[in-house]
PyMOL CGO cylinders between C-alpha atoms (Angstrom):
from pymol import cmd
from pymol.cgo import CYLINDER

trace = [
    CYLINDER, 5.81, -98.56, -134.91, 9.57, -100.17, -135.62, 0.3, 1, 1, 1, 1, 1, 1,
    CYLINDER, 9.57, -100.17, -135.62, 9.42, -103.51, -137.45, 0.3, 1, 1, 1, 1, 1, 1,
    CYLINDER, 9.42, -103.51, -137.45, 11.76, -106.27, -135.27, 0.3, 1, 1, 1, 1, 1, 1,
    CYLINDER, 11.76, -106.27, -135.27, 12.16, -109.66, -137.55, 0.3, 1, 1, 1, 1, 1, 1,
    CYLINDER, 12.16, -109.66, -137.55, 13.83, -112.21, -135.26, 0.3, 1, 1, 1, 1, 1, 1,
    CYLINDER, 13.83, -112.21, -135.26, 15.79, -115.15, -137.03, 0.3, 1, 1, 1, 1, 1, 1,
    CYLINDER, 15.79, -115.15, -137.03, 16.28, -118.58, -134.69, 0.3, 1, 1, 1, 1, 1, 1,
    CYLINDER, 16.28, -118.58, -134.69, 16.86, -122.25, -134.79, 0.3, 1, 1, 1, 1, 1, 1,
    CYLINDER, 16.86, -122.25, -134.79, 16.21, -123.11, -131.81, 0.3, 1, 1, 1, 1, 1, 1,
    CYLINDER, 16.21, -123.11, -131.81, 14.21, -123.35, -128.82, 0.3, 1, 1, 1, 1, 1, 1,
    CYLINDER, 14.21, -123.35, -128.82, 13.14, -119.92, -128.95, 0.3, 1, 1, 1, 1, 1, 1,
    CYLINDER, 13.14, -119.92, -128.95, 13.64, -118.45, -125.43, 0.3, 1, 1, 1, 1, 1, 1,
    CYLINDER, 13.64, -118.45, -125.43, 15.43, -115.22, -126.67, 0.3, 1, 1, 1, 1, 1, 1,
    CYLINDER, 15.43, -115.22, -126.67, 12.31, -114.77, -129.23, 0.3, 1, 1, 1, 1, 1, 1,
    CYLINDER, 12.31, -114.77, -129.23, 9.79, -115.82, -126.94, 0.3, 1, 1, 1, 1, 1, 1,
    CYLINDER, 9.79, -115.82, -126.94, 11.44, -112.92, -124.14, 0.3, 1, 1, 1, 1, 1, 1,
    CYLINDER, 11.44, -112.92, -124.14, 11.40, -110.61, -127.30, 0.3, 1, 1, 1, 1, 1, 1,
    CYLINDER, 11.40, -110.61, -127.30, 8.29, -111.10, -128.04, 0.3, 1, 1, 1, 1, 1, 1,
    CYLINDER, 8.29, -111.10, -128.04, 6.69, -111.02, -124.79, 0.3, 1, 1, 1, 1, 1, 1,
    CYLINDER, 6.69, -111.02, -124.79, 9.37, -107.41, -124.03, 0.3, 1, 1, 1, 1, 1, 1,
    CYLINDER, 9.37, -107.41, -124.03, 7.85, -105.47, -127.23, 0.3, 1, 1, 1, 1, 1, 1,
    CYLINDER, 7.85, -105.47, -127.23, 3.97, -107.40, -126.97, 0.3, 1, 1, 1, 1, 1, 1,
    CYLINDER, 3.97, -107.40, -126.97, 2.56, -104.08, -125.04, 0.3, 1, 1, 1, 1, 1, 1,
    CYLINDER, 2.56, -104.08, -125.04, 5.30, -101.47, -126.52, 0.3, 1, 1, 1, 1, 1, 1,
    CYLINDER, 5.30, -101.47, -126.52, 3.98, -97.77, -128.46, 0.3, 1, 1, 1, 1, 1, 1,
    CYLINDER, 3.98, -97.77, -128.46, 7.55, -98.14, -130.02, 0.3, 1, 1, 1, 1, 1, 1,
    CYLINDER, 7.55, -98.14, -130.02, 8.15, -101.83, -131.38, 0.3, 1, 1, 1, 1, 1, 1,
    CYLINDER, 8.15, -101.83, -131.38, 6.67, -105.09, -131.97, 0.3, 1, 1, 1, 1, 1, 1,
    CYLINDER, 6.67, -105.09, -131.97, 8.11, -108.47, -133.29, 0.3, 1, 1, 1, 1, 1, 1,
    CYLINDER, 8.11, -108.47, -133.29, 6.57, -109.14, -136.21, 0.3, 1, 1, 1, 1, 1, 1,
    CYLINDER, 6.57, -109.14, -136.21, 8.15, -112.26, -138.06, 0.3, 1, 1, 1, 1, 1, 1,
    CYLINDER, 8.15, -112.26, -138.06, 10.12, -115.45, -136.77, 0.3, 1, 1, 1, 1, 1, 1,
    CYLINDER, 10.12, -115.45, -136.77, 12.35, -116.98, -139.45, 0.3, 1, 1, 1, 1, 1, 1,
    CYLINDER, 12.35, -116.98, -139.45, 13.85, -120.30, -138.85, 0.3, 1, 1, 1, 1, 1, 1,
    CYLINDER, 13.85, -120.30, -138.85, 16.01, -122.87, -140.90, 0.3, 1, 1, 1, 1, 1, 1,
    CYLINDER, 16.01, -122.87, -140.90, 14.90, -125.41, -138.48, 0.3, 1, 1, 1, 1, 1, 1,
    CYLINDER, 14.90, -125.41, -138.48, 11.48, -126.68, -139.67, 0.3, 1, 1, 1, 1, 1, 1,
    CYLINDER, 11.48, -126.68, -139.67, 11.21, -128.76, -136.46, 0.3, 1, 1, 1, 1, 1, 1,
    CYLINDER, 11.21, -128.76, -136.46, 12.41, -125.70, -134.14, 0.3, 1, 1, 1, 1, 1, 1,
    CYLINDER, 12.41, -125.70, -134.14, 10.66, -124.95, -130.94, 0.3, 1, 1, 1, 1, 1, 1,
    CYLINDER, 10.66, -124.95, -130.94, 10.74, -121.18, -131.73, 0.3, 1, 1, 1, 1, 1, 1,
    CYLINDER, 10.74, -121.18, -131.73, 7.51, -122.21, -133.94, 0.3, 1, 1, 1, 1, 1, 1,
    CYLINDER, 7.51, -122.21, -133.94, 5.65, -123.40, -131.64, 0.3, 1, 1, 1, 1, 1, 1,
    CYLINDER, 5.65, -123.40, -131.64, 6.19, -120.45, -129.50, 0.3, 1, 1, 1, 1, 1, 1,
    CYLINDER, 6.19, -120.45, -129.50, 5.40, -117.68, -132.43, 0.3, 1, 1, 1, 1, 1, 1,
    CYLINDER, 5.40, -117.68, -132.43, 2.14, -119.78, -132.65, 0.3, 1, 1, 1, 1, 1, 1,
    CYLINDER, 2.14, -119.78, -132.65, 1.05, -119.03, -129.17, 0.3, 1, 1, 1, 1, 1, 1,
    CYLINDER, 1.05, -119.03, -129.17, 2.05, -116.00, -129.11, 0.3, 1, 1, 1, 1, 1, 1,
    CYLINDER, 2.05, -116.00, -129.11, 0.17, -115.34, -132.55, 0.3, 1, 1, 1, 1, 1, 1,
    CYLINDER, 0.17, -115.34, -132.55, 3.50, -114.21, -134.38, 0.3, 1, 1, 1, 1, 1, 1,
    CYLINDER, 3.50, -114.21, -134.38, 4.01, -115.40, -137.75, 0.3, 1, 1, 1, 1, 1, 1,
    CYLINDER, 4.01, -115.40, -137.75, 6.29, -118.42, -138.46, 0.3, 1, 1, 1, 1, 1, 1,
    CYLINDER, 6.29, -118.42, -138.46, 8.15, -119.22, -141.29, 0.3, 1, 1, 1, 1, 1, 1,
    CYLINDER, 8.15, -119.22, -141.29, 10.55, -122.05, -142.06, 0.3, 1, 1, 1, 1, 1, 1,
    CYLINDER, 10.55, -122.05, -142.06, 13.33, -121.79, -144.95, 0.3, 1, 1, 1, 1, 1, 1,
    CYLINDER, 13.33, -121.79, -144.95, 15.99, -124.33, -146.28, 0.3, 1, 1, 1, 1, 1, 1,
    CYLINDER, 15.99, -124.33, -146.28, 19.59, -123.09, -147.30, 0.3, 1, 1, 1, 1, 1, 1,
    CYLINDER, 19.59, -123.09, -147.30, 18.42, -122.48, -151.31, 0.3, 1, 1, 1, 1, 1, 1,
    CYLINDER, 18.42, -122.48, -151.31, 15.87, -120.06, -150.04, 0.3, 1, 1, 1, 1, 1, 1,
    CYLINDER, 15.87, -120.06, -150.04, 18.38, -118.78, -147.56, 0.3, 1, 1, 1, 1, 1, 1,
    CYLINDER, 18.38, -118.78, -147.56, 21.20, -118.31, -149.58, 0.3, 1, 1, 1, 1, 1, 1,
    CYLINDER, 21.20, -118.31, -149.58, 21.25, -119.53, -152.91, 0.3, 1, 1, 1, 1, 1, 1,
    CYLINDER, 21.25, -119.53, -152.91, 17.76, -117.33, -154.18, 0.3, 1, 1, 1, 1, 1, 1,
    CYLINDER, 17.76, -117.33, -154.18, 16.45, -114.06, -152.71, 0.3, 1, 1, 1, 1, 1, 1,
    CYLINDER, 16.45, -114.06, -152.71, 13.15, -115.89, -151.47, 0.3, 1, 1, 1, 1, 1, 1,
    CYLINDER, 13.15, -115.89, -151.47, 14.25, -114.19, -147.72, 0.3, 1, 1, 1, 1, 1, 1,
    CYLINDER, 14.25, -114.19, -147.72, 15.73, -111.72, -149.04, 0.3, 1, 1, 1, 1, 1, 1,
    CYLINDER, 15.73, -111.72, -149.04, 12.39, -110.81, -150.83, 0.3, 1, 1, 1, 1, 1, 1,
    CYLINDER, 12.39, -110.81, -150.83, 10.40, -111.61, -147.49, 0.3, 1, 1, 1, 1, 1, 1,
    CYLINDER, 10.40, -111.61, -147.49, 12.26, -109.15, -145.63, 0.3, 1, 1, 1, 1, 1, 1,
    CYLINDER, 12.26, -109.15, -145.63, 12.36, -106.12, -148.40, 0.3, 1, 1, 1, 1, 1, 1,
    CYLINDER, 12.36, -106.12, -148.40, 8.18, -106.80, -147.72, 0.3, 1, 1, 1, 1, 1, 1,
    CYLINDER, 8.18, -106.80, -147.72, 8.24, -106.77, -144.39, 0.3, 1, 1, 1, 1, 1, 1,
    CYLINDER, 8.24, -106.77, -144.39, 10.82, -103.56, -144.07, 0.3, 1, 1, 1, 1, 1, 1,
    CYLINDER, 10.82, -103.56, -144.07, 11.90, -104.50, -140.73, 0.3, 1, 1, 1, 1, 1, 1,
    CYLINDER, 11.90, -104.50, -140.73, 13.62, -101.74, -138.71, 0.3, 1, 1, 1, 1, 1, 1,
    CYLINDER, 13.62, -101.74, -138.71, 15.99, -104.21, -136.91, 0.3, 1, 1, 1, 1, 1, 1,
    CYLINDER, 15.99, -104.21, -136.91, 16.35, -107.88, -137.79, 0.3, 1, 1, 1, 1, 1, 1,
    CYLINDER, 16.35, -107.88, -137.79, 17.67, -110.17, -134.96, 0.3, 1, 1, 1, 1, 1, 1,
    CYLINDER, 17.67, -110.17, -134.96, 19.47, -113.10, -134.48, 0.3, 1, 1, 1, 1, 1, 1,
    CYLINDER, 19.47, -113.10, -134.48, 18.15, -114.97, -131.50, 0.3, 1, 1, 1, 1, 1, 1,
    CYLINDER, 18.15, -114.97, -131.50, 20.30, -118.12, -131.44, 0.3, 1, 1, 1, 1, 1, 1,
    CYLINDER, 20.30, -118.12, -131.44, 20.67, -118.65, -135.39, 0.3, 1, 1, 1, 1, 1, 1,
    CYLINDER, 20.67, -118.65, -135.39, 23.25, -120.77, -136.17, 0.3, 1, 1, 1, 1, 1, 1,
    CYLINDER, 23.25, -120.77, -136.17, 23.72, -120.09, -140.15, 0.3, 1, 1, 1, 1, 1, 1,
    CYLINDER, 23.72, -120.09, -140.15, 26.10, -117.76, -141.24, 0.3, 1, 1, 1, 1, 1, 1,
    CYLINDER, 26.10, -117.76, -141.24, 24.14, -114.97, -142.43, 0.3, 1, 1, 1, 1, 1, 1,
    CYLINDER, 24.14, -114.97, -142.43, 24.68, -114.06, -146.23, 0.3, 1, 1, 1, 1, 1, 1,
    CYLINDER, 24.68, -114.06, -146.23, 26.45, -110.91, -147.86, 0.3, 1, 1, 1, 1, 1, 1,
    CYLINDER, 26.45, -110.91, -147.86, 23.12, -110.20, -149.98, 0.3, 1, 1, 1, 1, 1, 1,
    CYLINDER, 23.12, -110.20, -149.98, 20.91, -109.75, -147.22, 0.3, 1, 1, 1, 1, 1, 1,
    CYLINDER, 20.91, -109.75, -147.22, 23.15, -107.83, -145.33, 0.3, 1, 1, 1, 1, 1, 1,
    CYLINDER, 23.15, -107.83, -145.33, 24.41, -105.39, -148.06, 0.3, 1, 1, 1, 1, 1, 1,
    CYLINDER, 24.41, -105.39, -148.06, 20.38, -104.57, -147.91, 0.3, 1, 1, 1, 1, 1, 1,
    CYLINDER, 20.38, -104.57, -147.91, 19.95, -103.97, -144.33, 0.3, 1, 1, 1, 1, 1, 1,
    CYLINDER, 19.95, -103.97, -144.33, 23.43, -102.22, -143.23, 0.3, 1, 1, 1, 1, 1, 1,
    CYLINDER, 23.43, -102.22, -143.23, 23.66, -101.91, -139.46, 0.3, 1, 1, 1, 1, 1, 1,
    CYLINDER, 23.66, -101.91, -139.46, 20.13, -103.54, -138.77, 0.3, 1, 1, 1, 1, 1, 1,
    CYLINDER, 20.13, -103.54, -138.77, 21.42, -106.93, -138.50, 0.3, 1, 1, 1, 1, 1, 1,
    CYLINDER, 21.42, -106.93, -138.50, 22.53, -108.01, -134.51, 0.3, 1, 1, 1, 1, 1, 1,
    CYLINDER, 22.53, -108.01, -134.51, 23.30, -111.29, -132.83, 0.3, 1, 1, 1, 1, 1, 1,
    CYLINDER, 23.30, -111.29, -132.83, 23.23, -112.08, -129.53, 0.3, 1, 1, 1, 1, 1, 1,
    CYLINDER, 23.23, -112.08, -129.53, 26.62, -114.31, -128.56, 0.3, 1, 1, 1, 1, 1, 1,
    CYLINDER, 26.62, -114.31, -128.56, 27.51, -116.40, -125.36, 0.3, 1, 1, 1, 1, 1, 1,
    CYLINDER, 27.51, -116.40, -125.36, 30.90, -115.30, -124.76, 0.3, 1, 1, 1, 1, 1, 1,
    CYLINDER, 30.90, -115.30, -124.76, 32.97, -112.28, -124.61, 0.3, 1, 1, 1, 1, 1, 1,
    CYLINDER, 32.97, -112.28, -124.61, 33.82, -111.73, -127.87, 0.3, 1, 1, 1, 1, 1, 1,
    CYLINDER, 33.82, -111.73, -127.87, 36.72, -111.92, -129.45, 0.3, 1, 1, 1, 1, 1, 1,
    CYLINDER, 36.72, -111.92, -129.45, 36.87, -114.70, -127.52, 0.3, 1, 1, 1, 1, 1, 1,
    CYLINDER, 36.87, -114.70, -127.52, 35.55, -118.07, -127.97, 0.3, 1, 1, 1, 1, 1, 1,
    CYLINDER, 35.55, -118.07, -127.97, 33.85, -117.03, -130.94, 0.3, 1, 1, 1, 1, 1, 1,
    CYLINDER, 33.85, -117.03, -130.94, 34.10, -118.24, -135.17, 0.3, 1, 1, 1, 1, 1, 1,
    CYLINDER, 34.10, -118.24, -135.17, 32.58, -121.02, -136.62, 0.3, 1, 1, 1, 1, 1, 1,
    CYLINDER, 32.58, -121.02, -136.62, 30.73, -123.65, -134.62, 0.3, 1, 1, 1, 1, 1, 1,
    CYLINDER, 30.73, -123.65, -134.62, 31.18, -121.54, -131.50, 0.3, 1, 1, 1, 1, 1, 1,
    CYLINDER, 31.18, -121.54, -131.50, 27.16, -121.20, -130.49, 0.3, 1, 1, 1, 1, 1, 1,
    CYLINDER, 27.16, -121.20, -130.49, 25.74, -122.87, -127.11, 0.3, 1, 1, 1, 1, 1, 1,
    CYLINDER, 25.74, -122.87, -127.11, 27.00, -125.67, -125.13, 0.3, 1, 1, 1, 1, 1, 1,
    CYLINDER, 27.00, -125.67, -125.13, 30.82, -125.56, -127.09, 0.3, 1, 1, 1, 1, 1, 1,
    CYLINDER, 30.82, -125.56, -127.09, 31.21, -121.69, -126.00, 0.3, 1, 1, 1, 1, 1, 1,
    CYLINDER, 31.21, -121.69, -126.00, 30.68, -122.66, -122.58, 0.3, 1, 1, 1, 1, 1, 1,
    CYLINDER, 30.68, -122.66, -122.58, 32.25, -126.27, -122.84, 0.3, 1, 1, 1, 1, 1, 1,
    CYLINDER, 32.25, -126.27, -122.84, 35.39, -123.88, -123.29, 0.3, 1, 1, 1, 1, 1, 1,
    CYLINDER, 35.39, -123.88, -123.29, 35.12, -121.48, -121.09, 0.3, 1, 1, 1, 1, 1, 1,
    CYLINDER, 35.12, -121.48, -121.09, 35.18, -124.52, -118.73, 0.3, 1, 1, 1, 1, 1, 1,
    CYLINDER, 35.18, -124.52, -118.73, 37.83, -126.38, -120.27, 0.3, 1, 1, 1, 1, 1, 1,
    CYLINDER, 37.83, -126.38, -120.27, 40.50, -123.04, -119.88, 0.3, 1, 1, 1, 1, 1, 1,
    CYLINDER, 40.50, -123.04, -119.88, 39.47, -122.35, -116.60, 0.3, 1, 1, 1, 1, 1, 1,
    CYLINDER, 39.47, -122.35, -116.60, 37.95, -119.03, -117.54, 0.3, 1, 1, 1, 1, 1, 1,
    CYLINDER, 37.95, -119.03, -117.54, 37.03, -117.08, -114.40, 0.3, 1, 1, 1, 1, 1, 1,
    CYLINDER, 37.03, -117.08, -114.40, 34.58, -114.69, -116.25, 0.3, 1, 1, 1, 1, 1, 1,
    CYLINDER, 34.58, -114.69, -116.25, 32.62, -114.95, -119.44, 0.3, 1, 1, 1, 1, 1, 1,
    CYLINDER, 32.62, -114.95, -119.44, 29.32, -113.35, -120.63, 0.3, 1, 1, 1, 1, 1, 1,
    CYLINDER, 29.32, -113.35, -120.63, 27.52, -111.91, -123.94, 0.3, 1, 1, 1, 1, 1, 1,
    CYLINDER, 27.52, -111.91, -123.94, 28.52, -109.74, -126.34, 0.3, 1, 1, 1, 1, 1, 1,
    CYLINDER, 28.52, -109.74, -126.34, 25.65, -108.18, -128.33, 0.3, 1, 1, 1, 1, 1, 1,
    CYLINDER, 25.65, -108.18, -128.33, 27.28, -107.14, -132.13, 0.3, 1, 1, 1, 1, 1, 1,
    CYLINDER, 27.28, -107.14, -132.13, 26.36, -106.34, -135.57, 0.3, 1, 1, 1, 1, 1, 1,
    CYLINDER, 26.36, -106.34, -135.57, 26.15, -108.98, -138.19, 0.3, 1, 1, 1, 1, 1, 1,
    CYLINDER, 26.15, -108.98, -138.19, 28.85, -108.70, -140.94, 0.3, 1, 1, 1, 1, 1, 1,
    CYLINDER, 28.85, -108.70, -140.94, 29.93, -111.32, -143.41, 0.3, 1, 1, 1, 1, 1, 1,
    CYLINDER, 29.93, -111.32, -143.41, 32.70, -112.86, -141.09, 0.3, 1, 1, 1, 1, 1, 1,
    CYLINDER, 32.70, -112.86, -141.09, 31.60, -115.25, -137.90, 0.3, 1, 1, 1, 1, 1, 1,
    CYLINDER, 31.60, -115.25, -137.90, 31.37, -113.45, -134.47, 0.3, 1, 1, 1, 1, 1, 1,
    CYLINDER, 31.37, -113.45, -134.47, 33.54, -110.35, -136.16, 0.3, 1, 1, 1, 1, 1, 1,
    CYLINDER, 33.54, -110.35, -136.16, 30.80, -107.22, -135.93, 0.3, 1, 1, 1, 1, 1, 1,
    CYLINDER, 30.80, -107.22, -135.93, 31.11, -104.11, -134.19, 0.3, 1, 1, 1, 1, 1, 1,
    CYLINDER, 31.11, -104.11, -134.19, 29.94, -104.43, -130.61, 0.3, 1, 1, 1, 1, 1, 1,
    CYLINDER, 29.94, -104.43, -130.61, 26.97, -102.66, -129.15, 0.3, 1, 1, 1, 1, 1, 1,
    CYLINDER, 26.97, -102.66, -129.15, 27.24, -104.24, -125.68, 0.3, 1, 1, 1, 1, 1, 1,
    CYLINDER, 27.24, -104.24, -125.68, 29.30, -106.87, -123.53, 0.3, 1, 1, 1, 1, 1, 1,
    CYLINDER, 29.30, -106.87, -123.53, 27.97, -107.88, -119.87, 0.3, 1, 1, 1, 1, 1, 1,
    CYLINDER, 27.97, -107.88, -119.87, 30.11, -110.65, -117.84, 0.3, 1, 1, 1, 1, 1, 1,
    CYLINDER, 30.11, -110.65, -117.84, 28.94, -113.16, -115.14, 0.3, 1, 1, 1, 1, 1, 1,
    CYLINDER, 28.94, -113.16, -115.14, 31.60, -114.83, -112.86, 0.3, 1, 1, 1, 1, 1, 1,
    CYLINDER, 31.60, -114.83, -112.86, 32.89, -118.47, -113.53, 0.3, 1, 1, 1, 1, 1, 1,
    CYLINDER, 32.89, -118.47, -113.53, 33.20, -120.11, -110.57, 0.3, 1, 1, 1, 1, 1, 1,
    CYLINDER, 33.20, -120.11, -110.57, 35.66, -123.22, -110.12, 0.3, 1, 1, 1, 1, 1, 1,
    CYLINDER, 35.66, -123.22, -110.12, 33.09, -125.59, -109.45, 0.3, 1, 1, 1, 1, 1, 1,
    CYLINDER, 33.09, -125.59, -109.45, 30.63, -124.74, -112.46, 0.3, 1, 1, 1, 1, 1, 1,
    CYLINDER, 30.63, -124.74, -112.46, 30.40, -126.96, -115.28, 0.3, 1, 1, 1, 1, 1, 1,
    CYLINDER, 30.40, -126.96, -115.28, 29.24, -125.77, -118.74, 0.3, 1, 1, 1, 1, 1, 1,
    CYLINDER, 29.24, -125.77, -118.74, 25.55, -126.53, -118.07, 0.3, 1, 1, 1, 1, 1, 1,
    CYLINDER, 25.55, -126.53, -118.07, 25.75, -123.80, -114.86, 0.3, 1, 1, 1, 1, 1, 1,
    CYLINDER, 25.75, -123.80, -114.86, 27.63, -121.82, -117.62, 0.3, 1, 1, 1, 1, 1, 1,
    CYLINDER, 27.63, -121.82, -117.62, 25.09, -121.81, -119.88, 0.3, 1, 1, 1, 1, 1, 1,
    CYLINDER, 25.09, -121.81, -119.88, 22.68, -120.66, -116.95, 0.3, 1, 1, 1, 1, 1, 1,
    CYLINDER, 22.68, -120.66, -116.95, 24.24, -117.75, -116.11, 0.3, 1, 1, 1, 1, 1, 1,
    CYLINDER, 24.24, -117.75, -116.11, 24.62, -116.79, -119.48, 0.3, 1, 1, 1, 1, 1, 1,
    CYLINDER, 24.62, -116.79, -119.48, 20.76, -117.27, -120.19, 0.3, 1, 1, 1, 1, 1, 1,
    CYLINDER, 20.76, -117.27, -120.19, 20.15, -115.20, -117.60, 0.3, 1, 1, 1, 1, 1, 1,
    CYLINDER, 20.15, -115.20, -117.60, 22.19, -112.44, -119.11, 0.3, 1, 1, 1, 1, 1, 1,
    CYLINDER, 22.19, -112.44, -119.11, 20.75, -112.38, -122.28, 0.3, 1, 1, 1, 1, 1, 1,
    CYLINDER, 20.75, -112.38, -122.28, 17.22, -112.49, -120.63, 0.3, 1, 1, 1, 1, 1, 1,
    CYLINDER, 17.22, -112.49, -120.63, 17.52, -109.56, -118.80, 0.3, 1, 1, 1, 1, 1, 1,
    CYLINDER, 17.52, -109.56, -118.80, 19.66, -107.42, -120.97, 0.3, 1, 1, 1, 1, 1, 1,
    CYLINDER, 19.66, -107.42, -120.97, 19.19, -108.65, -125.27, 0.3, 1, 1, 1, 1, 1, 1,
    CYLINDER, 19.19, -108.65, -125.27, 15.48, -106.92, -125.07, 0.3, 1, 1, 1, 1, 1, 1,
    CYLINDER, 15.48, -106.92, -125.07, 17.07, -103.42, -123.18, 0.3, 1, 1, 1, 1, 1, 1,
    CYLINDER, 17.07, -103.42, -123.18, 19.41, -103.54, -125.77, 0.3, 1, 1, 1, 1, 1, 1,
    CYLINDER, 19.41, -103.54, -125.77, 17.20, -103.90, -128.51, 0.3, 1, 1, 1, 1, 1, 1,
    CYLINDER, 17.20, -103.90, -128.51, 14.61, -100.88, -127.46, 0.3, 1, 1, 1, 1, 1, 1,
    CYLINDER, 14.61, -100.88, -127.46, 17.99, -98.80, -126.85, 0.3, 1, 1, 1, 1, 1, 1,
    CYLINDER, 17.99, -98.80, -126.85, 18.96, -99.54, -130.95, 0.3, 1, 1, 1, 1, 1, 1,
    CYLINDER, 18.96, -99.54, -130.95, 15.50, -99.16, -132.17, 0.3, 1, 1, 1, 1, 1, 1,
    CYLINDER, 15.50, -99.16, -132.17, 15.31, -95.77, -130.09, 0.3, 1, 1, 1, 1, 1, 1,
    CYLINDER, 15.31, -95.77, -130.09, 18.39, -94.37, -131.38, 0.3, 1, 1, 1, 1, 1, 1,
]
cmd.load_cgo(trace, "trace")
């Protein structure tokens, strides 16, 4: 059974559709949420869906190998990043080469870097009159948004939508295709 550890800091509704995806699977489960955000929603969902929680400040994140340790137990097959807004460190990924992916709400290379996550990604898509935008699924490296990509999808921008009907098209998008995408890489 492949090991999926899913890092948020957020609401959770990536995890939670994760979660729920692998909850009957022979091939994967989710068996870890990590979160910087000790007042996150994404705990409250790994509690009813009886998937362990954990909550970690930036010392434990980057400054000690207290996650890095956590994750070397755990020997996850794929670790996720399901709207985690730290920039993941260079230690944890030298450990776990190609097994670290984000999910991003744009098109990449566009409208990505640092503090390019949520509502700003789609504020600017608005703001330049975009007429298409989407997700780009990529591996984690050291450098914001700068990964290989495993898979784009687009959604129309239409003239009238504002960045909250942005951001619903976009959540739609990663609903129906981030959990395809992750069986594909854990079946590869």
């Amino acid at each position: 059974m492949k090991r999926i550890i899913i890092f948020a800091s957020g609401s959770g509704t990536n995890a939670e559709n994760l979660i729920k995806f692998f909850h009957n699977s022979d091939n994967a489960s989710v068996i870890q949420i990590l979160t910087n955000n000790p007042h996150a929603k994404v705990l409250e969902r790994a509690k009813k869906l009886k998937v362990s929680a954990l909550s970690f400040n930036r010392i434990a994140f980057s400054k000690t190998n207290d996650i890095l340790n956590i994750l070397l137990a755990s020997k996850p097959d794929l670790i996720v990043l399901a709207g985690f807004l730290w920039k993941f460190p260079e230690h944890i990924l030298k450990e776990f080469p190609n097994k670290v992916i984000n999910v991003h709400p744009a098109l990449l290379p566009k409208y990505g870097g640092k503090g390019m996550y949520g509502i700003h990604v789609h504020e600017a898509v608005v703001k330049n009159n975009e007429t298409e935008t989407g997700i780009t699924i990529h591996y984690v490296n050291e450098h914001y948004d700068e990964g290989a990509i495993i898979f784009q999808t687009s959604c129309k921008v239409d003239k009238n939508d504002n960045a909250e009907d942005v951001a619903s098209k976009i959540h739609e998008l990663e609903m129906e295709h981030f959990p395809k995408v992750v069986d594909k890489l854990l079946n590869e």
